[in-house]
FINU-320772 format. One record per atom (N, C-alpha, C): residue number from 1; residue in one letter; atom name; x, y, z. Coordinates in Angstrom, 1 decimal, padded with zeros to 4 digits, always signed. Layout:
<rs>
R    k  r   a    east   north      up
R  NUM  a  CA       X       Y       Z
...
</rs>
This chain:
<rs>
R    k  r   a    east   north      up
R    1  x   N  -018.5  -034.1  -011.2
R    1  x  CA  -019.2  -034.0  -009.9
R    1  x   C  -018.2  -033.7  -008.8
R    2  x   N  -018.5  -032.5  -007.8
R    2  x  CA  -018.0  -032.2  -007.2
R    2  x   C  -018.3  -033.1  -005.4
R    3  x   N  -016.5  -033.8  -004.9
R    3  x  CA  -017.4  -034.2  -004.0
R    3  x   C  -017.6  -033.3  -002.7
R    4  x   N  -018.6  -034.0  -001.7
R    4  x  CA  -018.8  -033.2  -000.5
R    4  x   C  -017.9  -033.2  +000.6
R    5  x   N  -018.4  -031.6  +001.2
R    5  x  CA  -017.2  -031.9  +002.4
R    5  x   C  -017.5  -032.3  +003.5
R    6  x   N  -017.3  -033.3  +004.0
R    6  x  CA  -017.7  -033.7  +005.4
R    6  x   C  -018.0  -032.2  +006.6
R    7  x   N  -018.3  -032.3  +007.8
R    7  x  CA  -018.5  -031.4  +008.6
R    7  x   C  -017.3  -031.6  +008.9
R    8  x   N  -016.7  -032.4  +009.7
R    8  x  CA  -015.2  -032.5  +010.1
R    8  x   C  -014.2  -031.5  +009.4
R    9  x   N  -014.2  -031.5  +008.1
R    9  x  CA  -013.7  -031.0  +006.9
R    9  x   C  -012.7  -029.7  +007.5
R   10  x   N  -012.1  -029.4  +008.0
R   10  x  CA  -011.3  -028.3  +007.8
R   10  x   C  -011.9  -026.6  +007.2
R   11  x   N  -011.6  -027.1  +005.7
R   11  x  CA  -011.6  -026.2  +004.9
R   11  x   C  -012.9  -025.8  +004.7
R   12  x   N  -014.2  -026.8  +005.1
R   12  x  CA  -015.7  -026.7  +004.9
R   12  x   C  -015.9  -025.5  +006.0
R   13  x   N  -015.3  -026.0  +007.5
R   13  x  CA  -015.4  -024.8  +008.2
R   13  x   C  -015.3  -023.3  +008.1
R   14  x   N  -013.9  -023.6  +007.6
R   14  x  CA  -013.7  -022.5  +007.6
R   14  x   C  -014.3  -020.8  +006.3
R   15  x   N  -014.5  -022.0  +005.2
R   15  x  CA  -014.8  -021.2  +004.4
R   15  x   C  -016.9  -020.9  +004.3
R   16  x   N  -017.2  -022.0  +005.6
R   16  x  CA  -018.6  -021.1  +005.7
R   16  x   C  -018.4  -020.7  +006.9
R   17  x   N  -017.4  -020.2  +008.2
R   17  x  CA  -017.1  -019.0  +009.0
R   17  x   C  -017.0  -017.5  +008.4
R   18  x   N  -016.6  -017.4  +007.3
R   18  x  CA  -016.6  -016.0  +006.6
R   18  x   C  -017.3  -016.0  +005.5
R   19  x   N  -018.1  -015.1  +005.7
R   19  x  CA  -019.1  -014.8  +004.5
R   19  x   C  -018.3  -014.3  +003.0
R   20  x   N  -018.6  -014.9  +002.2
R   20  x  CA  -018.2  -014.0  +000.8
R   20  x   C  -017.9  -012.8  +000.9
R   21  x   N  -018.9  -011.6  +000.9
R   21  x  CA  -018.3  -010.5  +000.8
R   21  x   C  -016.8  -010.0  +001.6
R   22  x   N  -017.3  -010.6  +003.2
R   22  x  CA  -015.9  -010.3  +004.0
R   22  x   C  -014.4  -010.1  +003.4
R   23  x   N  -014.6  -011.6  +002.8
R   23  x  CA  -013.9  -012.3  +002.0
R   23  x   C  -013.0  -011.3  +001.0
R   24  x   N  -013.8  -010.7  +000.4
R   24  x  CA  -013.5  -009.9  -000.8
R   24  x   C  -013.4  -008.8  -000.6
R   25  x   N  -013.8  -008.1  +000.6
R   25  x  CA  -013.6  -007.0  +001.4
R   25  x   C  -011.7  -006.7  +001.8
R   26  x   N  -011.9  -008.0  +002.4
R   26  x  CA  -010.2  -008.3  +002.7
R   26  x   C  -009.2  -009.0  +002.1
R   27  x   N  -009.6  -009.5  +001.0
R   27  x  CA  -008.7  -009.4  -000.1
R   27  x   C  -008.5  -008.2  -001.1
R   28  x   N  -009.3  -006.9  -001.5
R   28  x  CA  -009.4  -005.9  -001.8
R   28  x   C  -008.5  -005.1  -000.4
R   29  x   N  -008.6  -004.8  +000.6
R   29  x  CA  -008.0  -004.0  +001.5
R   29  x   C  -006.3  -004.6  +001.5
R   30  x   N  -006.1  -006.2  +001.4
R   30  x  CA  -005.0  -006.6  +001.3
R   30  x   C  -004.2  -005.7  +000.2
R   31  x   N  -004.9  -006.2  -001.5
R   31  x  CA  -004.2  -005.6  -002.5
R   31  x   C  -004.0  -004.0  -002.0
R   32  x   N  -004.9  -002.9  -001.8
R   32  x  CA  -004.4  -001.9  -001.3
R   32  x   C  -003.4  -002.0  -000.3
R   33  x   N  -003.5  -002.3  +001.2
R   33  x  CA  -001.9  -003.0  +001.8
R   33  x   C  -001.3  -002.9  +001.2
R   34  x   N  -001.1  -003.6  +000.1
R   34  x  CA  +000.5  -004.0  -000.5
R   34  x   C  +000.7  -002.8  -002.0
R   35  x   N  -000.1  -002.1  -002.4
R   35  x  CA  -000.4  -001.4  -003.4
R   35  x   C  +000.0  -000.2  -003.1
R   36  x   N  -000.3  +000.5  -002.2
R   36  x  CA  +000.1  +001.9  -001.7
R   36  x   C  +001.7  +001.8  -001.4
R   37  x   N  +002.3  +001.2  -000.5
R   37  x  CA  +003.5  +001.0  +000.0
R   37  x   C  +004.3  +000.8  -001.5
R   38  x   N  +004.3  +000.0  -002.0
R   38  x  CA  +004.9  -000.1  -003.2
R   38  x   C  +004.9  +001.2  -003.9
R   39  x   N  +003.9  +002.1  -004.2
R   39  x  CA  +004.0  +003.0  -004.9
R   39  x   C  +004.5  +004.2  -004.5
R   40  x   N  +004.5  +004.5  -003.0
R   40  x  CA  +005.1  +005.3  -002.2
R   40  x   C  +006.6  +005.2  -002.8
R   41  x   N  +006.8  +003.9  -002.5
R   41  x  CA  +008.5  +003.6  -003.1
R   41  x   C  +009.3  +003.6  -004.1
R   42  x   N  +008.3  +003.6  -005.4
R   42  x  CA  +009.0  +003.6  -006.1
R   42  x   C  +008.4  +004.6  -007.3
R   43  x   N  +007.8  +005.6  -006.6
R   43  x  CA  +007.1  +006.7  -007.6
R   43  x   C  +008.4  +007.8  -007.4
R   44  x   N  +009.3  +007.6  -006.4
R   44  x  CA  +010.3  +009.0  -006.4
R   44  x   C  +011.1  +008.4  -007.8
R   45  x   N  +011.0  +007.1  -008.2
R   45  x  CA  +012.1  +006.9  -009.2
R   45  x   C  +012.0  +007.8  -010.5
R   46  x   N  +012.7  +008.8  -010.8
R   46  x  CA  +011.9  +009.1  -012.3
R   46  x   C  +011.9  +008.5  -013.4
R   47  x   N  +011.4  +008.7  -014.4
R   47  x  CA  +010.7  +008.0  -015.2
R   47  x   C  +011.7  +008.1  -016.5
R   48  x   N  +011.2  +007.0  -017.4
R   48  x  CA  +012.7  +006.6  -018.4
R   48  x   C  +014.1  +006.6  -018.2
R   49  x   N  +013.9  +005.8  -016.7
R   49  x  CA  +015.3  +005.1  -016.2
R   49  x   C  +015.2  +003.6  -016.6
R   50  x   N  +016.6  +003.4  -015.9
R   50  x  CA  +016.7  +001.9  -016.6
R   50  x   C  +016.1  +001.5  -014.9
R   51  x   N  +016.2  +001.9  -013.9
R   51  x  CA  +015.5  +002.0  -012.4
R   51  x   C  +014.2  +001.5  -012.0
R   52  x   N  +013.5  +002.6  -013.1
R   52  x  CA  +011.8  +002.7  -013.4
R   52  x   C  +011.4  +000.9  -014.2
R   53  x   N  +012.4  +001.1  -015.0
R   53  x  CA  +011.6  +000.3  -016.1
R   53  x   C  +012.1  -001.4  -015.5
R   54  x   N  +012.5  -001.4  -014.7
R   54  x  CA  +013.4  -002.9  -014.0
R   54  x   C  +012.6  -003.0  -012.8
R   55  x   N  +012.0  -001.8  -012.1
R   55  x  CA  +010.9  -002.0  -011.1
R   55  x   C  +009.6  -002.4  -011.7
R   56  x   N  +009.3  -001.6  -013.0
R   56  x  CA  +008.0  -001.8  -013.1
R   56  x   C  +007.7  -003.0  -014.0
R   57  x   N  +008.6  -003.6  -014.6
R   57  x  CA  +009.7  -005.0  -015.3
R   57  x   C  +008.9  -006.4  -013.8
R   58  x   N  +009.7  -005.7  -012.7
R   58  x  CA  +009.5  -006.8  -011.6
R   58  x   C  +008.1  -006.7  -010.9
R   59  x   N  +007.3  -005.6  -010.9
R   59  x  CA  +006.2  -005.9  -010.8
R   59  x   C  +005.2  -006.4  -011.5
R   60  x   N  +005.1  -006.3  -012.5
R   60  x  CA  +004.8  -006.8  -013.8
R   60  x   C  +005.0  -008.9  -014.1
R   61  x   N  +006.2  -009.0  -013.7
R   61  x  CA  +006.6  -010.4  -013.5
R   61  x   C  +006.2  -011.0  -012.1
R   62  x   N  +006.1  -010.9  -011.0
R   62  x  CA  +005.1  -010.8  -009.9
R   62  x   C  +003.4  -011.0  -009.8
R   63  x   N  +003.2  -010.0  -010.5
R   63  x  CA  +002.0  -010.0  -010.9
R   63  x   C  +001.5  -011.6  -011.8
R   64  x   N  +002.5  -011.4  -013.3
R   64  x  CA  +002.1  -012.7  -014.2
R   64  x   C  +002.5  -014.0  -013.0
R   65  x   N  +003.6  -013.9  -012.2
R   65  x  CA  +003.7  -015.8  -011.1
R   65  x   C  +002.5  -015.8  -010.7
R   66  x   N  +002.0  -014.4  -010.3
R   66  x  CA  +000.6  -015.1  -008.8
R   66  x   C  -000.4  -015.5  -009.8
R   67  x   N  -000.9  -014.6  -010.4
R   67  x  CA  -001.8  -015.2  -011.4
R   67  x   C  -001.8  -017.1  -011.9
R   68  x   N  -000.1  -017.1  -012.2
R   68  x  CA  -000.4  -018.6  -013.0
R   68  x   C  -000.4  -019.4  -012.1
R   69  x   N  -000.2  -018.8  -010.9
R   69  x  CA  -000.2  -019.9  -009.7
R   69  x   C  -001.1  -020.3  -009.0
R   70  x   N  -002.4  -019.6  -009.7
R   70  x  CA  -003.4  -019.9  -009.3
R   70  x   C  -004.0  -019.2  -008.1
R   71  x   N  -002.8  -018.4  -007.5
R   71  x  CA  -003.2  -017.8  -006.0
R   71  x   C  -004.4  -016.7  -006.4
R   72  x   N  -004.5  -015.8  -007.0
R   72  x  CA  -005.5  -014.7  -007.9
R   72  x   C  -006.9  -015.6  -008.3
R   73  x   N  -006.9  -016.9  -009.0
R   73  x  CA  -007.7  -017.5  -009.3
R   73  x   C  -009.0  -016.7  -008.6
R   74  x   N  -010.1  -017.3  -009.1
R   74  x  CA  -011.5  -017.0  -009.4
R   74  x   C  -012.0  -018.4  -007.7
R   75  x   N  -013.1  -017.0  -007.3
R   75  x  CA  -013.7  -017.6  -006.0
R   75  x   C  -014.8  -018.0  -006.4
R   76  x   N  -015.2  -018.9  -005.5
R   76  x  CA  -016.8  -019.8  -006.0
R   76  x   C  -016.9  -020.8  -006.8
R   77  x   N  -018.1  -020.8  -007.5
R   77  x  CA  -018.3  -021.5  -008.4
R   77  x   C  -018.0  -021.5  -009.9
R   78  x   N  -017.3  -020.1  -010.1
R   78  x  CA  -017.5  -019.4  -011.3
R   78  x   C  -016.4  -020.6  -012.2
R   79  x   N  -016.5  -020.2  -013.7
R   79  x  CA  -015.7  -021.6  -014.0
R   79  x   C  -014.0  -020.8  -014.2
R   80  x   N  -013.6  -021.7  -014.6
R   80  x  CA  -011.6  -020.9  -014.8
R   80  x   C  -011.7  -020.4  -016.0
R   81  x   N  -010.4  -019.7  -015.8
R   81  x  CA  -010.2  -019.4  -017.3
R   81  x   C  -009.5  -020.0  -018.2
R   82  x   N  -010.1  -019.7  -019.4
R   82  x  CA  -009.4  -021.0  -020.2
R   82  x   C  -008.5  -020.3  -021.5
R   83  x   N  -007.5  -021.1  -021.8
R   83  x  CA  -006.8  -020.8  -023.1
R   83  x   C  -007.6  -019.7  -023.7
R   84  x   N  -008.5  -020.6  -024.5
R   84  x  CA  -010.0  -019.8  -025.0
R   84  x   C  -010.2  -018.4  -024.7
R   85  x   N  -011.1  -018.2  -023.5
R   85  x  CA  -011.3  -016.9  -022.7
R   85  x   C  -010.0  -015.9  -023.0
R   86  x   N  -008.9  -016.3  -022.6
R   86  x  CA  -007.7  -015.8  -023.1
R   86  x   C  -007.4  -015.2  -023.7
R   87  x   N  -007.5  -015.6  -024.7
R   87  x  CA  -006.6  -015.7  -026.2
R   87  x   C  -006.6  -013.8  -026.5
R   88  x   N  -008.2  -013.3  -026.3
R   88  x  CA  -008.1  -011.8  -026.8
R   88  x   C  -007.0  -011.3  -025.9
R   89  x   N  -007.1  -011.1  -024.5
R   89  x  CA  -006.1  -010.7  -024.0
R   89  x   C  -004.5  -010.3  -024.1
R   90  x   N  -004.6  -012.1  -023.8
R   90  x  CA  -003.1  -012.9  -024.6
R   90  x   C  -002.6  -011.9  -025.6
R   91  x   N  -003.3  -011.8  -027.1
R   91  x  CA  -003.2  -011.2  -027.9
R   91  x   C  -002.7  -009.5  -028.0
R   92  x   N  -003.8  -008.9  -027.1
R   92  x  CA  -003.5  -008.0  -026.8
R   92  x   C  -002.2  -007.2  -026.1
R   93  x   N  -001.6  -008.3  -025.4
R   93  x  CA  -000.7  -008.0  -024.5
R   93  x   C  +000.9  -008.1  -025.6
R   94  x   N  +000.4  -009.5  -026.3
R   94  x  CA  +001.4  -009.8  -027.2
R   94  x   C  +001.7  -008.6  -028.3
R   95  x   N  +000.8  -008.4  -028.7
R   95  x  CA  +001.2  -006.8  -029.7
R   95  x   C  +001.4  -005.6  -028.9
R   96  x   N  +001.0  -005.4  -027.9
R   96  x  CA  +001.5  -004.0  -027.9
R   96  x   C  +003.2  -004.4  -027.1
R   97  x   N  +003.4  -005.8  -026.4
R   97  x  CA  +004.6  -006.0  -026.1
R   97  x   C  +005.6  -005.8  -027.4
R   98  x   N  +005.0  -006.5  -028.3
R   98  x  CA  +006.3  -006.9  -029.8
R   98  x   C  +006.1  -005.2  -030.1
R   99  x   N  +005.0  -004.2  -030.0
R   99  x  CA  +005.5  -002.5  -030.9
R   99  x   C  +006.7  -001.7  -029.7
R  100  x   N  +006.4  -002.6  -028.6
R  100  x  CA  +006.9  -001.8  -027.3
R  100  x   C  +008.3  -001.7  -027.8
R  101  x   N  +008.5  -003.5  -028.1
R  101  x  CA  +010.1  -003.8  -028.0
R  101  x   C  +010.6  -003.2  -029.3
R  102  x   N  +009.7  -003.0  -030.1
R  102  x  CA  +009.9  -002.7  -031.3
R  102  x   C  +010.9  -001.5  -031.2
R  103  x   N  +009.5  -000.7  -030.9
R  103  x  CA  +009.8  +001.1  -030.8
R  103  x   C  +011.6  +001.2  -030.2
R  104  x   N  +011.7  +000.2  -029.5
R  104  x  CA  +012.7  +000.7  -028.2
R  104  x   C  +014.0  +000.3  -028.8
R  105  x   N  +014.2  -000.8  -030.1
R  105  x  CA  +015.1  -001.2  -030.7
R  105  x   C  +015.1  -000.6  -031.7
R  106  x   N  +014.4  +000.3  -032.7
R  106  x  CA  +014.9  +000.7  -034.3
R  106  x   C  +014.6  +002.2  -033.4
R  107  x   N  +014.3  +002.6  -032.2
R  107  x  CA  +014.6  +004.2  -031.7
R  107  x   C  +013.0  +004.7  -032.2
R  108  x   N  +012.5  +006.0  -031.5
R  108  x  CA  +011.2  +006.2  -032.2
R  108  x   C  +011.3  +007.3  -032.9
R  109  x   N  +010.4  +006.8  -033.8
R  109  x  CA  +009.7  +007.7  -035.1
R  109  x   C  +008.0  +008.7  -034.7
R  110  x   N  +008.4  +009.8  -035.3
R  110  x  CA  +007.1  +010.3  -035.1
R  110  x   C  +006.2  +009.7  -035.8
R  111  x   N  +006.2  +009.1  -036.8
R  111  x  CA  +004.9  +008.8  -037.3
R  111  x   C  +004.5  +007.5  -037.0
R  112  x   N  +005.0  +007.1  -035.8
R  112  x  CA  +004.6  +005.8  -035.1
R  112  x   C  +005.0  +006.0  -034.0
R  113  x   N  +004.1  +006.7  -033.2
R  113  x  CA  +003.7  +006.6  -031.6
R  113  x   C  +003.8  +005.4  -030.7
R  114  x   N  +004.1  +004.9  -029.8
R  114  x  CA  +004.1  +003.9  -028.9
R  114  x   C  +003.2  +004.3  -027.8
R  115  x   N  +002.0  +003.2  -027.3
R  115  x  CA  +001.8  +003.8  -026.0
R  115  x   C  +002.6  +004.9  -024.6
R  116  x   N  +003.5  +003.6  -024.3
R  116  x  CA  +004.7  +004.7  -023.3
R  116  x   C  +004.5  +006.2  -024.0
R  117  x   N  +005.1  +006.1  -025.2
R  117  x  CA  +005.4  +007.5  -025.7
R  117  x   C  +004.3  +008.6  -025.7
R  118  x   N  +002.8  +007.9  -025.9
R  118  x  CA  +001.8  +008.8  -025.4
R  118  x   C  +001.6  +009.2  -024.1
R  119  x   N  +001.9  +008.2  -023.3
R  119  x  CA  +001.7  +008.3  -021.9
R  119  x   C  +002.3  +008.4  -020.9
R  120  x   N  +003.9  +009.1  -021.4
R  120  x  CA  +004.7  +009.0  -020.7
R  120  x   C  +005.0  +010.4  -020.1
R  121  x   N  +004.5  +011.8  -020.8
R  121  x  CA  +004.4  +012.9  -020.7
R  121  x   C  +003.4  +012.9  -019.2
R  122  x   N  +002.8  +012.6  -019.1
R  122  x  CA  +002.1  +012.3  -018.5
R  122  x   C  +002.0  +012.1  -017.0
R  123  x   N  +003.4  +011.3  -016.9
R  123  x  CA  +003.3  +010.7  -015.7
R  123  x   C  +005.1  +011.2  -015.0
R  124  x   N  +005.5  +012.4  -015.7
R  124  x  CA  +006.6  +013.2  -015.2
R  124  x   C  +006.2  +013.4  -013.7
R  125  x   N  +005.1  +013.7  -013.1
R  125  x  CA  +004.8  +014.2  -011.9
R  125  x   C  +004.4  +013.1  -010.7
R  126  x   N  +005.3  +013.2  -009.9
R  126  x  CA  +005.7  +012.2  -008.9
R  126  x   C  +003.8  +011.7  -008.1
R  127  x   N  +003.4  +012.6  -008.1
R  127  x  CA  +001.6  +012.1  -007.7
R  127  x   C  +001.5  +011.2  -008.7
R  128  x   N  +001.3  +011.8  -010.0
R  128  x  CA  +000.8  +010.5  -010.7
R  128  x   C  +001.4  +009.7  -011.3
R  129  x   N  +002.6  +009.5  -010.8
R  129  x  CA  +003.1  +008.4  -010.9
R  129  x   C  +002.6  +007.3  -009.7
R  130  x   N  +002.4  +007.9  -008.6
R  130  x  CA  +002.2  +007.0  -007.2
R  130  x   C  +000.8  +006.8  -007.5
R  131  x   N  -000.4  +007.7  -007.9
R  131  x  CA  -001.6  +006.9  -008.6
R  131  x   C  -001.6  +005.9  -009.7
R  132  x   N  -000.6  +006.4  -010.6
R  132  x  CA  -000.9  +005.1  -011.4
R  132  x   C  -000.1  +003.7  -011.1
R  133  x   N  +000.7  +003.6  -010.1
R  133  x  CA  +001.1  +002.4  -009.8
R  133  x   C  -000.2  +001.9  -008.9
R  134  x   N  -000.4  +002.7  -007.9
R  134  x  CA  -001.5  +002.1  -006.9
R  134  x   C  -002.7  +001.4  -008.3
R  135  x   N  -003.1  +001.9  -009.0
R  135  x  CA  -004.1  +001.8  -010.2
R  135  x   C  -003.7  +000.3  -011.0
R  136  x   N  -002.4  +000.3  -011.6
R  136  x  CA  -002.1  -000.2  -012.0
R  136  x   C  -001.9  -001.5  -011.3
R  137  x   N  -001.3  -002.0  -010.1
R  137  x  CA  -001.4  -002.7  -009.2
R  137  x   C  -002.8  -003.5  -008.9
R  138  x   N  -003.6  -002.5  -008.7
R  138  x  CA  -005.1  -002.8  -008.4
R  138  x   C  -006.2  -003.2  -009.3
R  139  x   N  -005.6  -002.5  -010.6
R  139  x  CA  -006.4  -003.0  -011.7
R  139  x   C  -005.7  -004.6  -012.3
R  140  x   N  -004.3  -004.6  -011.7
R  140  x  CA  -003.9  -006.4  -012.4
R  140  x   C  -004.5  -007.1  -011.5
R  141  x   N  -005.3  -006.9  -010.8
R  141  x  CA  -005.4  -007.9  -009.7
R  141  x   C  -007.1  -008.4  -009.9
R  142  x   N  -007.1  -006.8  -010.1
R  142  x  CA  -008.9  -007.2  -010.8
R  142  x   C  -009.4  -008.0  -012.0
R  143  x   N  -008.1  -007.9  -012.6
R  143  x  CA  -008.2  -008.3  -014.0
R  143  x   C  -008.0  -010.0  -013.9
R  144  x   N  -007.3  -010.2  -013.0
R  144  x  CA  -006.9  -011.4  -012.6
R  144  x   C  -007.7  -012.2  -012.4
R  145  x   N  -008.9  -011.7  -011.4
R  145  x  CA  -009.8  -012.0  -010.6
R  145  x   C  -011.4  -012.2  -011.5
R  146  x   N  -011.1  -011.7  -012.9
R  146  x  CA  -011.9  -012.0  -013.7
R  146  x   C  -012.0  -013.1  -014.6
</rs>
């Protein structure tokens, strides 16, 4: 049981002064804020540096603090996420991490492709590099928020 918030409440106020969508309006325009600028900056880096991969290393680590800190958490009533909910994710993340490190320590083989290695042709061109950070950025946050 959840208790109530008095009127006095502070936080009661404030969070029935802005309507939900606002809300989500300006937390969406925030991540853009901070999404664009970042990619502006660090899309001149080229790609399969040790530069690239320590920026995109620190965004990536950024990204996993806010999440566990709860700041990204889920608005409303919706329930949290749990271990449970997780796990496919988790999972997900954990294998293509272990082929990543894989690939990058016994050197790559053609007959075993790495994502990067598919997608890395790809993103030679300084636009799409600065789209897929903005993307990339925008989609951890969504993902977050789910």
């Amino acid at each position: 049981m959840t208790p109530r918030r008095s009127p006095a409440d502070p936080a009661a106020a404030s969070s029935a002064a802005v309507p939900r969508g606002a809300s989500r309006v300006v937390a969406r325009a925030a991540v853009l804020a901070v999404a664009v600028p970042v990619a502006v900056l660090v899309s001149p880096i080229p790609t399969h540096t040790w530069q690239s991969t320590a920026v995109t290393a620190a965004i990536g680590v950024v990204g996993v603090a806010l999440a566990a800190s709860g700041r990204l958490g889920r608005v409303g009533g919706r329930p949290r996420v749990t271990l449970r909910s997780a796990a496919p994710w988790v999972a997900l993340v954990v294998v293509a991490s272990v082929l990543e490190v894989g690939a990058l320590l016994h050197g790559y083989r053609p007959g075993f492709p790495t994502i990067s290695y598919l997608v890395g042709p790809e993103f030679v061109d300084r636009t799409v590099r600065l789209v897929g950070y903005v993307a990339w950025i925008c989609g951890g946050y969504w993902l977050a928020r789910r």
